[in-house]
C-alpha positions, -999 to 999 in steps of 0.1 A, spaced: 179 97 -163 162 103 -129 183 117 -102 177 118 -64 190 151 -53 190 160 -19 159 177 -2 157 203 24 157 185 60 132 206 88 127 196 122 90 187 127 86 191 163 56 172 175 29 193 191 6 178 221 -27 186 211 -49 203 238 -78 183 246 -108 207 254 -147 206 251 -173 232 248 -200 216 272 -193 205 305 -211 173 293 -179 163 277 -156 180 301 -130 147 311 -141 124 287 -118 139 259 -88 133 279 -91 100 290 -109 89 258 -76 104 234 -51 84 257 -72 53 254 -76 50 218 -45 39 212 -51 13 241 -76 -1 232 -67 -7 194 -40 -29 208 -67 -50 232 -80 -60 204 -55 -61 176 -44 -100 187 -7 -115 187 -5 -112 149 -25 -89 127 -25 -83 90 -11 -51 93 21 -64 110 22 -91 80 17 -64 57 41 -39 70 67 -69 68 59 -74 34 57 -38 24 92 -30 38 108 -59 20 93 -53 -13 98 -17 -15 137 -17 -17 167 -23 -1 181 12 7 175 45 27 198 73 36 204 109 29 213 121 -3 250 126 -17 265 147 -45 278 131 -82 310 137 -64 301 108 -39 303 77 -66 329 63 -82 329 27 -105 350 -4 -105 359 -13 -137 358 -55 -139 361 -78 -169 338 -99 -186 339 -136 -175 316 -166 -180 -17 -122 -28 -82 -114 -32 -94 -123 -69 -116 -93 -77 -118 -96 -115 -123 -123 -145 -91 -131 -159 -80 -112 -188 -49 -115 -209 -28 -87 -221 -37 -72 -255 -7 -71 -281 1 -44 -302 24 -46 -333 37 -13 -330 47 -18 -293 62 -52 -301 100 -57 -302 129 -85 -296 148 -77 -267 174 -101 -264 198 -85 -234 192 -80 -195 208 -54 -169 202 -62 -132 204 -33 -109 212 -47 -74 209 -15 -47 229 -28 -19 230 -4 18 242 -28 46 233 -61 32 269 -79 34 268 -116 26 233 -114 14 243 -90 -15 274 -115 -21 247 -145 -24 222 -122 -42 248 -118 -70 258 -156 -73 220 -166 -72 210 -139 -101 243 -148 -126 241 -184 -120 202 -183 -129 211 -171 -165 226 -198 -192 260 -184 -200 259 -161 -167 279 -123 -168 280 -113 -205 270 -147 -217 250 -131 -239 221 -129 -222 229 -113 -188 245 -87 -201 255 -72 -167 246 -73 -130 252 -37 -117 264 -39 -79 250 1 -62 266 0 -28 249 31 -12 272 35 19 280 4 31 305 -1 60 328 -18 52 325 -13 18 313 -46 0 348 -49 -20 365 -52 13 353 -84 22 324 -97 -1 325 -84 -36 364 -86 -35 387 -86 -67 386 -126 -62 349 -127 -60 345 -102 -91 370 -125 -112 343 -152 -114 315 -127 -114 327 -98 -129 299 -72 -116 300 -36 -123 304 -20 -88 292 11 -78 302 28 -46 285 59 -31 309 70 -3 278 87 15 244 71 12 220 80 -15 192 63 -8 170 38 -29 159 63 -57 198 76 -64 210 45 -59 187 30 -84 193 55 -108 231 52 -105 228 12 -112 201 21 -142 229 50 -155 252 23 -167 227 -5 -179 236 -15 -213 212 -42 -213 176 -40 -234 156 -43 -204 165 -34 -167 153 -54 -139 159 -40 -103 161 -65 -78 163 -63 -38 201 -70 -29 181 -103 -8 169 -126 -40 170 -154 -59 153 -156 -91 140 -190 -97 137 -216 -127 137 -193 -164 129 -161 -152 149 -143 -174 127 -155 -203 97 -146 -189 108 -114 -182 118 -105 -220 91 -125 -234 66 -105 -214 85 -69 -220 85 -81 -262 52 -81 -267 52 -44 -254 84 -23 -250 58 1 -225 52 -29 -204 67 -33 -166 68 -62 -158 66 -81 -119 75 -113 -109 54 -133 -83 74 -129 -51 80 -162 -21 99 -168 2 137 -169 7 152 -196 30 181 -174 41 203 -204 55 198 -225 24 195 -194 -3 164 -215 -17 132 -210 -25 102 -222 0 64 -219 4 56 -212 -35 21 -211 -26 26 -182 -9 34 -159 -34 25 -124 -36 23 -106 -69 -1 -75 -72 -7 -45 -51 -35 -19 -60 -33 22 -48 -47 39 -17 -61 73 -13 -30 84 12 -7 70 -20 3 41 -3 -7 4 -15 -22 -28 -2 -22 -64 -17 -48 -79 -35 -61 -114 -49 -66 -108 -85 -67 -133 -113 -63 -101 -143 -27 -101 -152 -23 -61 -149 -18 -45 -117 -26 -11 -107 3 -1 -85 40 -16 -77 52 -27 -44 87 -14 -55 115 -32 -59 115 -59 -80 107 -54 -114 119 -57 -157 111 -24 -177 127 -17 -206 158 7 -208 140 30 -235 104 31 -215 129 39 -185 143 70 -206 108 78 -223 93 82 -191 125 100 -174 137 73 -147 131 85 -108 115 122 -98 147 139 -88 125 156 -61 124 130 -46 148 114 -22 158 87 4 135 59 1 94 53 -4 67 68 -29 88 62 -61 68 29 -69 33 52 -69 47 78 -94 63 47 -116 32 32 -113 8 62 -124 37 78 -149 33 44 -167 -2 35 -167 -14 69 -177 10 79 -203 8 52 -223 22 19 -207 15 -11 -186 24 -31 -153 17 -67 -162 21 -93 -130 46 -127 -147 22 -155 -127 50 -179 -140 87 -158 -131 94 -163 -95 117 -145 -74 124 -157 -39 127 -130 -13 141 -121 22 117 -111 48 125 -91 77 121 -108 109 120 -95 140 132 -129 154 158 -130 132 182 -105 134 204 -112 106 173 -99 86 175 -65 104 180 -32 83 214 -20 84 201 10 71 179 46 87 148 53 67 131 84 73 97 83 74 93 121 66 118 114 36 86 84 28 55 108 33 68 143 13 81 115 -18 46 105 -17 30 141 -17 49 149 -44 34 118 -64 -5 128 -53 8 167 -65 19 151 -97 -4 127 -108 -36 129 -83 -55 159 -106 -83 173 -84 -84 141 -62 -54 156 -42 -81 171 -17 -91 134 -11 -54 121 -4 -49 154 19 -81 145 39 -52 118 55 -30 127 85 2 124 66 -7 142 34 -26 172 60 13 170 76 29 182 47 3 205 35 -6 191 2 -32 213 -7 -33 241 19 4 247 14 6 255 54 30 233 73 63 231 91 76 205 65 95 212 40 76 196 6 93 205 -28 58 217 -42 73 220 -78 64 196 -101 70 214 -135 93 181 -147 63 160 -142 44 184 -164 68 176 -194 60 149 -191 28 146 -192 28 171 -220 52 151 -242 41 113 -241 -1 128 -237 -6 112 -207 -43 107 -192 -59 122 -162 -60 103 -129 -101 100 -133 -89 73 -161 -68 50 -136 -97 47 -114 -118 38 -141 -89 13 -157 -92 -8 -129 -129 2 -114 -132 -40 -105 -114 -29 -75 -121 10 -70 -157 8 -82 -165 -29 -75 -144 -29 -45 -162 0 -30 -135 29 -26 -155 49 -46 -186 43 -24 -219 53 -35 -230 71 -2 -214 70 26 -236 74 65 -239 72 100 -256 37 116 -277 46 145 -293 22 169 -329 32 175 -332 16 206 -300 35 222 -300 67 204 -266 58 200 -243 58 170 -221 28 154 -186 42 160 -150 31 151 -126 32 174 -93 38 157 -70 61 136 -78 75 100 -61 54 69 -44 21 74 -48 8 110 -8 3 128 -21 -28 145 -44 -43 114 -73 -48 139 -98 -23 155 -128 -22 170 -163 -4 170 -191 6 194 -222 25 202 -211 60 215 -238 91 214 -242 106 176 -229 143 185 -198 131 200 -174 157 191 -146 131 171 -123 159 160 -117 169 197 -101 132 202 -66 133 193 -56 96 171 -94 91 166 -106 88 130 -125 120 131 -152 105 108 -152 79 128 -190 75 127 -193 73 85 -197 39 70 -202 25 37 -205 -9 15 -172 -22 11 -155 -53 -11 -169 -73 -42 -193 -103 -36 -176 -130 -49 -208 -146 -58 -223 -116 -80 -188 -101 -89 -197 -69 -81 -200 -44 -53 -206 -50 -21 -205 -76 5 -192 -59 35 -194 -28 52 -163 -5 58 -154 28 84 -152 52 57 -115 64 50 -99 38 70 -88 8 57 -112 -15 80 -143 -35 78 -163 -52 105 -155 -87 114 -176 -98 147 -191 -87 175 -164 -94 207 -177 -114 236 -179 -102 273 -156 -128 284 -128 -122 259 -133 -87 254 -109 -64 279 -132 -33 280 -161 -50 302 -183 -50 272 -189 -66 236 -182 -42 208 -180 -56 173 -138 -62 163 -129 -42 131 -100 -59 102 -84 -52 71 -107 -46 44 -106 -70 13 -114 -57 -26 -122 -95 -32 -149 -99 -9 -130 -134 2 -112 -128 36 -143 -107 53 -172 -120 61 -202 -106 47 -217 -78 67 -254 -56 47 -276 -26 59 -310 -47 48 -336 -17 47 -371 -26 57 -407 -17 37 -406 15 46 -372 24 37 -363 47 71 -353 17 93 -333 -16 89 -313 -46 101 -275 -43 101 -270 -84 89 -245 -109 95 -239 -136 72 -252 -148 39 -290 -144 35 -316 -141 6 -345 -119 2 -363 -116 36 -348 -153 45 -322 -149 75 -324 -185 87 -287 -186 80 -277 -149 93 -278 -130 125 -286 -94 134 -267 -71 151 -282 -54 185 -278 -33 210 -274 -58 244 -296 -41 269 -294 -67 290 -257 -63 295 -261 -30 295 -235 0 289 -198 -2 301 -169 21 303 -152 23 272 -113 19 297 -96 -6 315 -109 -9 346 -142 15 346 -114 43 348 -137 61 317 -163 81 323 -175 76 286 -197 47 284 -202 24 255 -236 1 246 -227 -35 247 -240 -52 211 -244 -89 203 -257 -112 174 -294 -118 176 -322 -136 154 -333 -115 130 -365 -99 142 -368 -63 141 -354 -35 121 -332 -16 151 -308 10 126 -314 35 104 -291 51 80 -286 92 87 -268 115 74 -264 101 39 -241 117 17 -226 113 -18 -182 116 -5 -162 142 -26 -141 106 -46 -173 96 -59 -187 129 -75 -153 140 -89 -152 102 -104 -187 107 -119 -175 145 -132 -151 131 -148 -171 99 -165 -194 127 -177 -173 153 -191 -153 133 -211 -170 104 -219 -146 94 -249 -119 86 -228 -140 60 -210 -143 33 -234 
């Protein structure tokens, strides 16, 4: 099994980047412009964005525990008794093979527990009550209790010898804080059970999910299997808003993951914690990376050490698993826990060194993986850069290149447009000026940005939080109505499409720029945004809406406003750097043209590899 161990800890101290230019033409603007970036993504991120809903979702799904790691010498055991979320694909069921198949008849559930006091008391109740016979009825054959540093200690006051006489968990207590990967493996250690299932110490499985989860692990012993996860009523410990379900996440360049629509039962990557695998595909595959430690990334190498060596992650669109939300208005949902986001970002690096082949260059072309030093090996972090148990194995279950995950699920890397077929710069011939997004590389912190015209040889990499390709584009997200690529257009690695132009009235900058939001794979939460080149081929019309042909009755063109004119890009006019105001216009006249056009590094590697060995592709 898969041990956390503890890594190396190094002060990162933060460095103030000097803001210089090598003109006097930009003399000023660099300073003002890196201290407003940040500004002005939160003008126009709104009081609620998509990032904040998905950073609440992503922090509950991923696990339930996060501290430094402890020695073997740390845990001890309680001996107890037995007692009595965009649909980018066709829908396609999962294939059965005979040698695969089995009859798993027993479950383990791994509950790591850091902090969570009466929830983890109500998390146990709700999982051994769900299961006909409950403890060692002969089907639940244990629930394994991991608390990873909890003060008090949960057998003080929740999981006491009373409570454990009607639900006689195994307990686990780690003196000093583990974290979710040891504290997982600890639980997973002492499963008995034919398949685990790790579950947040914050749930309550609903109706028969037991059944679904060892029917769905039978018909392949390789197969993880997910639940669809709602919503937790935490007063009432019942399920509510079933509609709301989330259930499949698919893999970013930077290793981290987003949620998608999809009506295919497999999904690319977990979100984490809540899962059913089965205690010999746990062995086979060697449990956690023991370079890894605290909390985040271990869902990306589960994911990719499943998929390409042989197994599966099938989404259960009937087993449902109610879950607790954090809630910043609530604070008995608050963390009782420290997660280290360094701890998050090297477990990660480690996964892209592991499994990411070649395409590490893309993932380090990302703030956090550059950080680290992924590829250049230069930083002030510490990164354990060995790998050599990942190599074993790799070597012993003959598992696949990364080239082949991309192409496994190419409806949304493909289709979906992260593997772009060229990627440019949009210039408005009327203004000289360049379409330019206004906001940080990756995933945007506030979900919403916002782009502009600014001049084509602005020097981006001398603005410190500015996407330094700030000025590439490319088609993004299927078109639902073709099922294919693309129906939007996307700031290349970022993860944000245009929405709207802003107006004057409602925008705080003095001027209308054109408001930026989380990208969609299924083409159904964006609206649809298309370069339409003209005859000639050199110019065209950036289009907004649904059109056919040369038919834009029902679209609108976007254009520079010259009759509003240009406006400082700050608060105030306090910036010297001034921005074209654009607006939505009839469709007249071809006003962009596409420069700068360029195949991006993702897409030839892909295309390499689809040559080279085309066997494996089928």
């Amino acid at each position: 099994m898969g041990k956390a161990t503890k890594a190396s800890k190094t002060k990162v101290e933060s460095k103030v980047e000097k803001v210089s230019a090598n003109s006097g033409r930009w003399r000023g603007i660099l300073l003002v412009v890196s201290l407003l970036v940040p500004l002005v993504a939160w003008w126009l991120s709104g009081s609620r964005s998509q990032a904040e809903v998905e950073g609440k979702r992503t922090e509950a799904a991923e696990g339930a525990v996060s501290a430094p790691e402890a020695s073997p010498s740390n845990v001890k055991a309680t001996k107890t008794t037995k007692a009595s979320t965009a649909k980018v694909s066709t829908k396609e069921s999962p294939t059965k093979d005979a040698s695969l198949q089995w009859a798993p008849k027993t479950i383990s559930v791994i509950l790591p527990c850091a902090g969570e006091g009466l929830f983890a008391q109500k998390t146990v109740v709700s999982v051994a009550e769900s299961v006909p016979g409950g403890i060692g009825g002969g089907i639940l054959q244990e629930i394994v209790v991991v608390d990873d540093g909890s003060e008090p200690p949960l057998s003080e006051e929740f999981l006491t010898t009373k409570f454990q006489k009607k639900y006689p968990v195994k307990l686990v207590r780690h003196e000093v804080a583990v974290g979710l990967m040891g504290a997982k493996s600890a639980g997973a250690g002492l499963a008995v059970g034919d398949v685990i299932v790790f579950f947040d110490c914050h749930v309550a499985p609903q109706d028969d999910w037991y059944q679904k989860f060892l029917d769905g692990v039978a018909e392949n012993y390789r197969r993880i299997v997910v639940p669809v996860i709602t919503n937790l009523d935490i007063d009432t410990w019942k399920e509510m808003n079933r509609n709301q379900g989330m259930a499949k996440c698919y893999l970013t360049w930077d290793a981290d993951f987003k949620w998608v629509e999809s009506s295919e039962p497999y999904m690319p990557v977990l979100s984490g914690g809540l899962l059913g695998i089965s205690r010999r595909w746990w062995n086979e595959t060697g449990g956690y990376d023991e370079g890894m430690s605290g909390w985040g990334g271990e869902n990306v190498d589960q994911s990719l050490r499943s998929w390409l060596c042989g197994g599966e992650i099938v989404s259960l669109s009937n087993a449902f698993v109610a879950h607790m939300w954090r809630r910043r208005e609530d604070p008995r949902t608050n963390q009782n826990y420290k997660v280290s986001q360094l701890d998050a970002i090297r477990n990660k690096a480690r996964a892209v060194l592991a499994w990411f082949d070649e395409y590490r260059e893309k993932a380090a072309e990302y703030p956090a993986m550059a950080m680290v030093g992924l590829t250049s090996g230069e930083s002030e972090v510490d990164l354990n850069r060995d790998v050599s148990n990942f190599e074993e194995v790799k070597k012993r279950l003959h598992c696949k290149p990364f080239a082949w995950f991309l192409w496994r699920f190419r409806d949304i890397y493909v289709e979906g447009g992260l593997l772009p077929d060229k990627i440019f710069k949009l210039r408005e011939v009327k203004t000289g000026n360049c379409l330019t997004f206004l906001g940080p590389t990756g995933t945007h912190p506030q979900g919403r940005g916002s782009a502009t015209l600014l001049p084509c040889d602005l020097p981006l990499t001398k603005f410190r939080g500015l996407h330094v390709e700030g000025q590439r584009w490319h088609a993004r997200n299927r078109d639902p109505s073709a099922g294919k690529c693309c129906s939007a257009i996307g700031s290349w690695n970022t993860d944000q499409c245009l929405l709207r132009p802003t107006s004057q009235e409602t925008s705080t900058m003095g001027g209308s720029t054109v408001s930026t939001v989380v990208c969609d794979v299924s083409g159904k939460q964006v609206p649809p945004w298309n370069f339409q080149p003209d005859a000639t081929g050199s110019l065209g019309k950036l289009v907004f809406g649904k059109y056919e042909g040369n038919n834009f009755a029902q679209a609108k063109c976007l254009v520079a406003d010259k009759k509003r004119g240009q406006f400082n890009i700050g608060p105030g006019g306090r910036s010297p750097l001034m921005a074209w105001s654009l607006k939505l216009a009839n469709c007249k006249h071809s006003t962009w043209e596409k420069m700068d056009i360029r195949v991006p590094m993702e897409t030839k590697l892909y295309q390499e590899a689809l040559q080279q060995n085309a066997a494996l592709f089928k």
